[in-house]
N, C-alpha and C positions, 0 to 999 in steps of 0.2 A: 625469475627465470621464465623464459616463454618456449613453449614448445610446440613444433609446428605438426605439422599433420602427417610428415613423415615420420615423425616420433611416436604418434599417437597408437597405432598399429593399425596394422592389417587389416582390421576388423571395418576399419569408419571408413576404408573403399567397398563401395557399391552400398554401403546404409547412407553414404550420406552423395547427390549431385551437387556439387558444385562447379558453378560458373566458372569459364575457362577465364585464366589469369588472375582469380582472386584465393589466397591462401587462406585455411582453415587455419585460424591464433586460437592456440588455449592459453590462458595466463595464469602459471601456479603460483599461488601466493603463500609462501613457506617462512617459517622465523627466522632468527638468525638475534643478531644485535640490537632489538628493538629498544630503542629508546620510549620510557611509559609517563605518562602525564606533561606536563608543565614546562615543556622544552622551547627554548628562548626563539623567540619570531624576528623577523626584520622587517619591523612594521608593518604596510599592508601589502607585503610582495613573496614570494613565495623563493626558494630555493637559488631561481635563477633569475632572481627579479621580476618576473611578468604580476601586474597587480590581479587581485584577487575582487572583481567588482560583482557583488551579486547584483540578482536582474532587477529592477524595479518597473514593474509594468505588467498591463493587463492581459498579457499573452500567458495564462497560468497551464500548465501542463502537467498531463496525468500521464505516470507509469503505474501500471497495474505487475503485481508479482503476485504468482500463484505456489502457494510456498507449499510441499511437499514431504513428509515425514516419513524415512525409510526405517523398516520393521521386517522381522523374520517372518516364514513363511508362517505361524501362527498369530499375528499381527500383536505379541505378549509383550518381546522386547523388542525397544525402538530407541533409534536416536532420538536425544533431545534437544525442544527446539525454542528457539530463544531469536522474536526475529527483528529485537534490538529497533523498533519501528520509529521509535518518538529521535534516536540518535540519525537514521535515514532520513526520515524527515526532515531535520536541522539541516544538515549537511547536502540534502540535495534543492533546499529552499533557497540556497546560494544561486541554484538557475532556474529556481522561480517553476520547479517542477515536484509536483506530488505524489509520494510513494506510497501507491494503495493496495496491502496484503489482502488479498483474496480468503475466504474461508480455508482452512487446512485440507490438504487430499493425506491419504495413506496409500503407501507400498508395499506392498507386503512381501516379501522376495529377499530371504536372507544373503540372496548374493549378491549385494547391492549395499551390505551392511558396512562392509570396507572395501573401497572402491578404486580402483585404478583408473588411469588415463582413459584405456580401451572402453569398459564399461560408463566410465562416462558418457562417451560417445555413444554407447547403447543408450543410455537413458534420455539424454540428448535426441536423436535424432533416430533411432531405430523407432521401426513399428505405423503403426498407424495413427492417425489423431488422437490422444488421447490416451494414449497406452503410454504404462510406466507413471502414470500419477500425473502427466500433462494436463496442461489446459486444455480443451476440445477445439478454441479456437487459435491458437498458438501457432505458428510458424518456427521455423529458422530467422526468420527477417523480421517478423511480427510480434508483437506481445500476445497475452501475457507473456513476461518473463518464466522459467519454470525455474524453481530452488528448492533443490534437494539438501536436506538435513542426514547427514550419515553418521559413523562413529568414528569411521576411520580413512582417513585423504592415503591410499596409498603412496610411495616414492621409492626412486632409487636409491638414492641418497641417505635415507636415515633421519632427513631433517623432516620435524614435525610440518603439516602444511594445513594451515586453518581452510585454505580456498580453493577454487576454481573457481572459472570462467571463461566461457569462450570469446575472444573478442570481434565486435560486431556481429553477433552472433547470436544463438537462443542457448541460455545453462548457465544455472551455477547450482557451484556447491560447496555448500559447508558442512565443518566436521565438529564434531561435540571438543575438540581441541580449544576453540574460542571462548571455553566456556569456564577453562578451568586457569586462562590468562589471568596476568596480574594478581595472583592469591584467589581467585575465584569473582573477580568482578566482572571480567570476561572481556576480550578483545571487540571492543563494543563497532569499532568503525567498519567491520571487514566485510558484512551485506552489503554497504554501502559501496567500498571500493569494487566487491564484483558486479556489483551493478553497472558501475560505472565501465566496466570493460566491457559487458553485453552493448551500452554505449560504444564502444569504440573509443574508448580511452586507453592508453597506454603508460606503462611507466617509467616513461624518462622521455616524452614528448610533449607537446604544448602547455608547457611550464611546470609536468611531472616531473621530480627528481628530490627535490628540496624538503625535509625531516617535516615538513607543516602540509603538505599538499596530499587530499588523501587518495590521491592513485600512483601515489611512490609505491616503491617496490617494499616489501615487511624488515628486508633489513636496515633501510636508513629510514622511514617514516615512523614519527613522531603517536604512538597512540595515548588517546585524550584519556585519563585516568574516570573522565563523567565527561553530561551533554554541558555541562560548565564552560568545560575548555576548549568547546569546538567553537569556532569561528560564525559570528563578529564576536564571541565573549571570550574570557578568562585568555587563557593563552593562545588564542586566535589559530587553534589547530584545525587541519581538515577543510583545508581550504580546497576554493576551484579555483584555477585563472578563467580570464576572460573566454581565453580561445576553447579551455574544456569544455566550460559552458552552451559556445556557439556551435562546437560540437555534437554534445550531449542532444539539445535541442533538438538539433537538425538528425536525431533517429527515428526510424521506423518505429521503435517500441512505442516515443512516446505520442500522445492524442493530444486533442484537444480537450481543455475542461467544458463537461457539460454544464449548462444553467444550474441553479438550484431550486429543483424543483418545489423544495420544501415552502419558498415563500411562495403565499395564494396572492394572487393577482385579480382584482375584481375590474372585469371588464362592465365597463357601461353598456349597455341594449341599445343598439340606433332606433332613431325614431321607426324607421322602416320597418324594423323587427319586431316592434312594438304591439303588442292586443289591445283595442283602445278595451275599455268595460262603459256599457251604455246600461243606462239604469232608469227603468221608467217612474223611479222612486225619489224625483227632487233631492229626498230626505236623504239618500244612498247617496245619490251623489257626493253632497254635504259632508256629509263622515268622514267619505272617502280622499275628499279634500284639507278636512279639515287639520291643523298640526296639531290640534290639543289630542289629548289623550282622551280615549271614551270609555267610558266607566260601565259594568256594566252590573246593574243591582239585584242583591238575592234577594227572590220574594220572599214575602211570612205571608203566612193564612189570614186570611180577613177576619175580621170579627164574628161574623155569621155563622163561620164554618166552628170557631171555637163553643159557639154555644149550642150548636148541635152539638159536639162532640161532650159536652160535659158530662149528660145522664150517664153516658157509657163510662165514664172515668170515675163518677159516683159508686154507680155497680158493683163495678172495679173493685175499688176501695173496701164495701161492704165486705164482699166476700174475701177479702185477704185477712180485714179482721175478724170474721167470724172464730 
């Protein structure tokens, strides 16, 4: 189900500007008939045939998510959070794009605990930079992502709703709902799918729709029972097409990967920059040229010095045996 901005309430006019002609999309993502584990693929094509080619190439891309943990106003009880990363990971490495969880914020604001559309959009976009458990650098249009962890997805309806998302857009949210999926293994693909809607992905467009494709809607998509079954493995579930991919890419949220720093790079000295060492000592020279290894020797006391010292060590002697 999506629901547009007229729906959302009252509230999200004047917290939030938006550009004239472009609509505010929330995507709720709620159960229904889901089919769990090991449901049959049609080769490497998704739902309505479009193939499913992940990227291969050096254009590697970072999405950064700032994940969020909402708590009463004594910070005591809190949603729990579970941000399923190595399964995001899999599933967005299909566009050749990297999902990197930020250290956890906390919320502390028990109204926020069970959360409806409207309040969303509070947390979302009301306030100032940073307020509500945001990123400081965050946008509507910008990453980080901001993902709120709640206990309870409000609805009309009655139907449980593991998600939100606003699409193209800054928000998600997840509900402790995903956690108590499939006997307790937990709705593992659903970070991933609202992700994919802050992307600008939809669920029955550019070759959404089909039980394998993971931005189908919750009650015809397929979820992968482990990271086994998602795609290229096991039951090649959670797939992206082409066109999602080229999409997903072409977002604000996501960057470029920086270098890695971690490898030390030893740059040579140009001659120019070079300190010659001038040594009035031939012999310095020499060393300083030389490849072998210089050794360098521990003195011992000369002879002489030993037979001065012996009377004292005689003495010595005497008197300890006394």
């Amino acid at each position: 189900m999506v629901i547009t901005a007229a729906r959302v309430g009252a509230s999200l006019i004047g917290r939030v500007s938006l550009v004239v002609g472009v609509a505010l999309v929330v995507s709720a993502c709620r159960g229904g008939g889901d089919t769990i584990g090991g449901g049959t693929s049609g080769g490497d094509s998704t739902g309505d045939g479009v193939v499913s080619t992940p990227v291969s190439s050096s254009d590697r891309l970072v999405l950064e998510v700032q994940p969020i943990q909402v708590c009463n106003d004594a910070g005591i009880v809190c949603a729990q959070v579970e941000l399923f990363e190595t399964i995001a990971d899999k599933i967005w490495d299909q566009a050749d794009i990297d999902i990197t969880f930020l250290p956890l914020n906390q919320l502390n604001d028990s109204t926020y605990l069970t959360t409806d559309d409207r309040e969303f959009s509070d947390l979302s976009f009301s306030g100032d930079a940073g307020d509500f458990g945001r990123h400081p650098d965050s946008t509507r249009t910008q990453g980080p992502i901001n993902l709120w962890f709640v206990d309870v997805i409000k609805t009309s309806t009655g139907l449980i709703q593991f998600g939100n998302a606003w699409i193209g857009l800054n928000g998600v949210l997840i509900s402790d709902d995903i956690l108590d999926f499939n006997n307790g293994a937990g709705r593992i693909d659903v970070i991933a799918h609202e992700i994919g809607h802050n992307l600008g992905l939809r669920h029955s467009t550019l070759g959404a729709g089909g039980p394998d494709n993971v931005l189908s809607g919750g009650s015809v998509r397929t979820i992968p029972d482990s990271i086994d079954d998602i795609f290229p493995d096991g039951a090649g579930l959670s797939r992206l097409t082409s066109a999602q991919i080229e999409k997903a890419r072409d977002s604000n949220f996501v960057t470029a990967a920086q270098a890695d720093d971690s490898v030390l790079t030893v740059v040579p000295v140009a001659s120019a920059d070079a300190i010659p060492f001038v040594s009035a000592n031939s012999s310095d020279a020499a060393l300083l040229t030389s490849s072998a290894p210089v050794t360098v020797p521990e003195h011992t006391p000369s002879p002489l010095i030993w037979l001065l010292l012996l009377p004292l060590g005689q003495r010595a002697y005497s008197r300890i045996n006394r």
